[in-house]
C-alpha positions as CSV (number, residue, x, y, z in Angstrom):
1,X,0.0,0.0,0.0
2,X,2.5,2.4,1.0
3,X,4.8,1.5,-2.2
4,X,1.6,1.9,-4.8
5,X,1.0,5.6,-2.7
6,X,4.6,6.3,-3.6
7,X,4.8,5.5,-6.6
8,X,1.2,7.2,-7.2
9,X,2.8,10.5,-5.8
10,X,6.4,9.9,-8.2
11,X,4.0,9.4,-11.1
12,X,2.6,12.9,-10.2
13,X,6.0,14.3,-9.5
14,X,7.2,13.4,-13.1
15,X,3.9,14.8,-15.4
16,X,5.1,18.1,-13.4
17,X,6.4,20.8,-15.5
18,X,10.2,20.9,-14.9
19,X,9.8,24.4,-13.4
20,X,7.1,23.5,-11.1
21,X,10.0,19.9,-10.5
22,X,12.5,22.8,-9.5
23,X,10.3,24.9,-6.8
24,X,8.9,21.6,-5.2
25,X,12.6,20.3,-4.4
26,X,14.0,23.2,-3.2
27,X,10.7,23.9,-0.6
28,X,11.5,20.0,-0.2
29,X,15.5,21.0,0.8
30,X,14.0,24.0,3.0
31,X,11.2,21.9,4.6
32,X,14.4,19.3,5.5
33,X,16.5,22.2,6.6
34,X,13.7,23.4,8.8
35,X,13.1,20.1,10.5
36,X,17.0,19.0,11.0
37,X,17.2,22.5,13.1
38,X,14.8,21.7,15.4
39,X,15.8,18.6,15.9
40,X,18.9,19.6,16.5
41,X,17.7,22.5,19.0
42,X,15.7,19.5,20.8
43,X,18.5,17.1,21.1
44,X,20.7,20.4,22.6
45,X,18.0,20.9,25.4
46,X,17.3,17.0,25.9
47,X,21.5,16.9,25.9
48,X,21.7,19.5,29.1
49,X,22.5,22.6,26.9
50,X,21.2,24.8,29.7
51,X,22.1,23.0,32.5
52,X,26.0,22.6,31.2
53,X,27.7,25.2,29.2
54,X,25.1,28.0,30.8
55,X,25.9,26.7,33.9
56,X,29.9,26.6,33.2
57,X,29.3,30.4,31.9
58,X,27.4,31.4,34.9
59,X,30.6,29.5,37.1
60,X,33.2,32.0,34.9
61,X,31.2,34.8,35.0
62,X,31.1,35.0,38.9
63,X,35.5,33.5,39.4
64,X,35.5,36.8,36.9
65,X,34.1,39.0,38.9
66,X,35.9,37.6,42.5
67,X,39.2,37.6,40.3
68,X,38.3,41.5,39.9
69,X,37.8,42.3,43.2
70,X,41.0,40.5,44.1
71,X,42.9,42.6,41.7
72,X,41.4,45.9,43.0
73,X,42.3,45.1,46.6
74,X,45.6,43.7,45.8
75,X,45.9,47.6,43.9
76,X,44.9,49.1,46.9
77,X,47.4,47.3,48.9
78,X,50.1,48.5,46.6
79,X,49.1,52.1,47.3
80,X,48.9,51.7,50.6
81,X,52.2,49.8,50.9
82,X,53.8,53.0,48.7
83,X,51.9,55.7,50.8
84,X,53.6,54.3,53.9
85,X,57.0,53.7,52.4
86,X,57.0,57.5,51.4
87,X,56.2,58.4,54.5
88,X,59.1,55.9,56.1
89,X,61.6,57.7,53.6
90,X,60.6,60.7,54.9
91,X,60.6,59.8,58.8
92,X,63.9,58.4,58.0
93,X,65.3,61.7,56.1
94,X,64.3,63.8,59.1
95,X,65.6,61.2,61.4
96,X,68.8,61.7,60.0
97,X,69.0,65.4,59.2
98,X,68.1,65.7,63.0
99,X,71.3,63.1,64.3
100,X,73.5,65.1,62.1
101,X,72.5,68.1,63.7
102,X,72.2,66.9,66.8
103,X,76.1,65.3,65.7
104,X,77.6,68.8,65.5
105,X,76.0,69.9,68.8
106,X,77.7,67.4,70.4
107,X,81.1,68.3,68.9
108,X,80.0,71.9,69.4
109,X,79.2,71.4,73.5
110,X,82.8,68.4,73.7
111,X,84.5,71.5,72.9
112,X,83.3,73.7,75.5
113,X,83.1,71.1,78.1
114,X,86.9,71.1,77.0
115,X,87.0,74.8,77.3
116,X,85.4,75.5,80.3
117,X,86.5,71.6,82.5
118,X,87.4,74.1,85.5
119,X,83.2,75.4,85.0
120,X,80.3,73.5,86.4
121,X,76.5,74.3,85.5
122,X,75.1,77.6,84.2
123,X,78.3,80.0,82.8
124,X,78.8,81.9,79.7
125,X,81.5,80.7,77.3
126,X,82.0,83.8,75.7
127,X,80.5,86.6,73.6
128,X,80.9,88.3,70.0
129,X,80.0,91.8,69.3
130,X,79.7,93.1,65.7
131,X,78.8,96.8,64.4
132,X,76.5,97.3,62.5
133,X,78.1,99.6,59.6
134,X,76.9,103.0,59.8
135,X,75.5,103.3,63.3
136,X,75.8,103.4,66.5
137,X,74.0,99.6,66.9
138,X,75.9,96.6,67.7
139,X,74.9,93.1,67.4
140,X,76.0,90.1,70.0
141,X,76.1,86.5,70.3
142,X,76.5,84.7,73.6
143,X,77.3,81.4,74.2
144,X,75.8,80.0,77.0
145,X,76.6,76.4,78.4
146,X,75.2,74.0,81.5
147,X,77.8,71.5,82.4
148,X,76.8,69.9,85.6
149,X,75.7,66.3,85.1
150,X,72.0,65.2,85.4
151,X,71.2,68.7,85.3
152,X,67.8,69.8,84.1
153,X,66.7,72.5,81.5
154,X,68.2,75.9,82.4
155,X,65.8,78.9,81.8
156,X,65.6,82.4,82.4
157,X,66.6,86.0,80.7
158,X,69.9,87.4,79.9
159,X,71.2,91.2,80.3
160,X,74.0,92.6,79.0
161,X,76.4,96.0,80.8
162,X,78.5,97.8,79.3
163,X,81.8,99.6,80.9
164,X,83.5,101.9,79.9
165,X,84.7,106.2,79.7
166,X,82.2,108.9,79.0
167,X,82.8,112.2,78.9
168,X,86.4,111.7,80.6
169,X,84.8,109.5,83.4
170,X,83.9,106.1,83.8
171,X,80.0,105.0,83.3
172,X,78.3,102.0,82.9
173,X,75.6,101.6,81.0
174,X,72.8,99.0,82.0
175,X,70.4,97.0,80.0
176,X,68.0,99.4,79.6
177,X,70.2,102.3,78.7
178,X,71.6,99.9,75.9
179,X,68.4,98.2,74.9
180,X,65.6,100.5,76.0
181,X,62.9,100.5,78.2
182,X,60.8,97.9,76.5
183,X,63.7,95.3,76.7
184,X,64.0,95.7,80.2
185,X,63.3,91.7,80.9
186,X,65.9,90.7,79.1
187,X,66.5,88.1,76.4
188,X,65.1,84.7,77.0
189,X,66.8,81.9,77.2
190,X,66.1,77.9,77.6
191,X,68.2,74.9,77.2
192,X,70.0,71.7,78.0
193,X,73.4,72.2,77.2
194,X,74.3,74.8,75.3
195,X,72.6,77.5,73.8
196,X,73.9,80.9,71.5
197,X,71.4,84.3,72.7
198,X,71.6,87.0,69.9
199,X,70.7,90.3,70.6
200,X,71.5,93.7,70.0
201,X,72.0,97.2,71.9
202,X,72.7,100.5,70.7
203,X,76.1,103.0,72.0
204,X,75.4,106.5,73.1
205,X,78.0,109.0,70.9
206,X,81.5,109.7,72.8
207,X,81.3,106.6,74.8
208,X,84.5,104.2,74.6
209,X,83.7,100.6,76.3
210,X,86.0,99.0,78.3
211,X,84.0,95.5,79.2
212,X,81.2,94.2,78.5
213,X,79.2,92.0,82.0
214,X,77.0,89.3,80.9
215,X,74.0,88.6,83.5
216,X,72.1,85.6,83.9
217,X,69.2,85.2,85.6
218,X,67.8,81.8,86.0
219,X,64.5,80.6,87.1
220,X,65.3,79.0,90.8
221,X,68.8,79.9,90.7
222,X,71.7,82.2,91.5
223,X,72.6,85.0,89.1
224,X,75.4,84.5,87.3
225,X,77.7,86.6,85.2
226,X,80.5,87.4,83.6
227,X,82.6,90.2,82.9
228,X,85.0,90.0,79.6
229,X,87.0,92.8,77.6
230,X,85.4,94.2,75.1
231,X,88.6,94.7,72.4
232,X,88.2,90.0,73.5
233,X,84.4,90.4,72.2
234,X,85.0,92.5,69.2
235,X,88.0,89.8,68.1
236,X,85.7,87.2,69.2
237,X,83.6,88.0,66.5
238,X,86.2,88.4,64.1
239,X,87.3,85.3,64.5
240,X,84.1,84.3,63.5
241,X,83.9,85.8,60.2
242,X,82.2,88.9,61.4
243,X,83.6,92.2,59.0
């Protein structure tokens, strides 16, 4: 039966016109095309299409995005890391800026010590006085050391006197002739060891000094002072480069 239907339907097939032959073959190839795709889509699904390389892509897509967040933090890390090194460099640089320094103070206060051995606690070391050119002003620097041992942080002000001839007869002049009223405190001073007080004063016309008394008056302590020539305080600061 179903070989007489074939051949029934090949009979037809052949009393076709050959163009009509031509259209029904290739909407045969198209209908064949049509049904091998979705059978091929079925067998994907009934094969796990979904359920495996979705799933795999799914798997990816999230190790992707955890891979991500890994490589951010490790970034920040890195920036962190080089934030604090900077900063490390830079403690260090200052760490050893401030030993250098702190290097040529003690070379600075060995000397004294050497200097002044016969000394011990608050003295002055010495001073340097320096004109400035063209007036009657003058500039000083004194040295000030604290040799005894344990001793604590010296504080207090420093005054200066000045000795000398005026008007044919000796004078002295005191802080506050030299520096004015509004200096009459004194200059401050505070350290451990040693310390250098600048200053400055001004000479009345016509008077020649002879010394120059250095005063120091610490907080809880005696007053100390000093008395040195002034032609020693004037090569004092020559010897220090001063003009």
């Amino acid at each position: 039966m179903a070989s007489t239907i074939f051949h029934h339907w090949l009979d037809q097939y052949h009393a076709l016109p050959p163009a009509r032959r031509r259209w029904l073959r290739r909407g045969v190839w198209a209908l064949g095309a049509v049904v091998v795709f979705v059978l091929g889509v079925a067998a994907g699904r009934g094969l796990g299409f979904p359920n495996g390389l979705e799933a795999r892509a799914r798997r990816l897509t999230t190790q992707n995005a955890a891979l991500q967040d890994q490589i951010q933090s490790l970034q920040q890390q890195q920036q962190t890391t080089s934030t604090a090194l900077a900063a490390l460099k830079q403690s260090l640089n200052a760490r050893d800026s401030e030993l250098q320094k702190l290097k040529q103070e003690q070379a600075f206060y060995s000397k004294l010590i050497g200097i002044d051995s016969d000394r011990s606690g608050l003295g002055v070391h010495g001073i340097a006085v320096t004109q400035v050119p063209g007036t009657d002003a003058w500039n000083f620097v004194t040295t000030l050391v604290n040799t005894a041992e344990n001793a604590d942080a010296a504080r207090g002000t420093l005054t200066l006197a000045v000795e000398g001839v005026r008007g044919g007869k000796l004078a002295t002049l005191g802080w506050t002739d030299l520096a004015g009223p509004a200096a009459k405190d004194g200059v401050p001073f505070a350290f451990k060891f040693f310390q250098q007080v600048r200053g400055s004063f001004v000479l009345p016309k016509g008077f020649v000094p002879n010394r120059v008394v250095i005063t120091l008056r610490p907080r809880g302590g005696a007053t100390v002072t000093r008395k040195l020539d002034w032609s020693e305080a004037v090569a004092e600061a020559r010897g220090n480069g001063a003009p």
